[in-house]
C-alpha positions in Angstrom: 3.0 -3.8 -6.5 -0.1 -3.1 -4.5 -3.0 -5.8 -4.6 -6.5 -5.8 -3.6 -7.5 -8.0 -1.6 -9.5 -10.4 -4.2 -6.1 -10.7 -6.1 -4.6 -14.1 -6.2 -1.5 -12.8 -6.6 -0.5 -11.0 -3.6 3.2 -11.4 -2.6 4.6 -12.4 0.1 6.2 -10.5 3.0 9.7 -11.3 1.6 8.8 -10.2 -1.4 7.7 -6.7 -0.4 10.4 -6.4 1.8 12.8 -6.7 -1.3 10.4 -4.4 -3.3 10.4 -1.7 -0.8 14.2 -2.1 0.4 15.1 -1.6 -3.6 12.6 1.6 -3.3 14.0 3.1 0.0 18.0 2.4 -1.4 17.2 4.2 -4.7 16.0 7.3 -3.0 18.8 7.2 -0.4 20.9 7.1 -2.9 19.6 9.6 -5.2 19.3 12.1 -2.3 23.3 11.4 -1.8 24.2 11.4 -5.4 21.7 12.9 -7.7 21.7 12.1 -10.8 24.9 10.5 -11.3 22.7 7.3 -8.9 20.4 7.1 -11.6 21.2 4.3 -14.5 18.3 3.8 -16.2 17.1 4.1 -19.8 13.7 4.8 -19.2 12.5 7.5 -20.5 8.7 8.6 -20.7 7.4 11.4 -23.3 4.2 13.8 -23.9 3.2 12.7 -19.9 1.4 14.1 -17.2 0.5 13.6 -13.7 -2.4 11.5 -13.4 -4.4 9.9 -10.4 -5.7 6.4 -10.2 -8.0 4.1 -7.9 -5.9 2.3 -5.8 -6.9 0.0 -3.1 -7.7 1.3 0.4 -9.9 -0.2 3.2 -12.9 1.5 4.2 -15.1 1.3 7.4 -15.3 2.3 11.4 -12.0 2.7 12.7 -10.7 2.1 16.3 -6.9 2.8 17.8 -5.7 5.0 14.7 -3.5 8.1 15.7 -5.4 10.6 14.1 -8.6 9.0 13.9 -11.2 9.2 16.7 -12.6 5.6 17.7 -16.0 4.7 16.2 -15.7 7.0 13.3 -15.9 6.1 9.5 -13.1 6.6 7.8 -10.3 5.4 4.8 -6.9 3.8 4.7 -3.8 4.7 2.5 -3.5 2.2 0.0 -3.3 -1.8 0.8 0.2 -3.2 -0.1 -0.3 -6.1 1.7 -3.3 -8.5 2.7 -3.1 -11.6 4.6 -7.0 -13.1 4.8 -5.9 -16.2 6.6 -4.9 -13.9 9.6 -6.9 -11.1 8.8 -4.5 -8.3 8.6 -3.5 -5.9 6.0 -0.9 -3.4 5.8 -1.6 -0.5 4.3 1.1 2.5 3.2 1.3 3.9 6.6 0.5 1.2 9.2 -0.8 -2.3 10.1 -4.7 -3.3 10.8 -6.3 -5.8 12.2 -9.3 -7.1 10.1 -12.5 -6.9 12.5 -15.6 -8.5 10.7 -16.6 -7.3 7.4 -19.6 -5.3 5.8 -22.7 -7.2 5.6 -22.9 -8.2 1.6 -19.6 -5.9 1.1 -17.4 -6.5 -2.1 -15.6 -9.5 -0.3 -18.8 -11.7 0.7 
């Protein structure tokens, strides 16, 4: 379910609250059950791990716990943009949108 921020169909708030309550009540109750929790038919053959681009904000970062103020740096992935307020919320935590990169992707 993540976006980036040019696609025109993000969801809404209530929408990933659902999504992620459904995720975090799976897992809780696999980690109480095992796999008698799991009812699926899905079943995936010949696979591997594999990586992909996801999308993550990049730029100078101020107020992040780990990150020092001023310094470049990279967000988890976005799973939720809001341009009309300018925040996004990204797997770990909230930002507020400051301006963006001259010319960058989103001008």
């Amino acid at each position: 379910m993540p976006v980036s921020p040019s696609d025109p169909q993000i969801p809404s708030p209530q929408e990933m609250i659902a999504a992620y309550r459904r995720l975090a009540d799976d897992l809780e109750q696999f980690a109480m059950r095992g796999l008698k929790s799991i009812s699926s038919s899905a079943t995936i053959t010949d696979w591997v791990i594999a990586k992909r681009a996801v999308p993550v904000l990049l730029g100078t970062i101020a107020g992040h716990p780990h990150i020092k103020t001023g310094n470049a740096g990279f967000t988890t992935e976005i799973v939720f943009w809001d341009q009309n307020q300018n925040v996004a919320r990204t797997f770990n935590r909230w930002y507020r949108l400051g301006r963006p990169l001259d010319g960058g992707p989103n001008q």
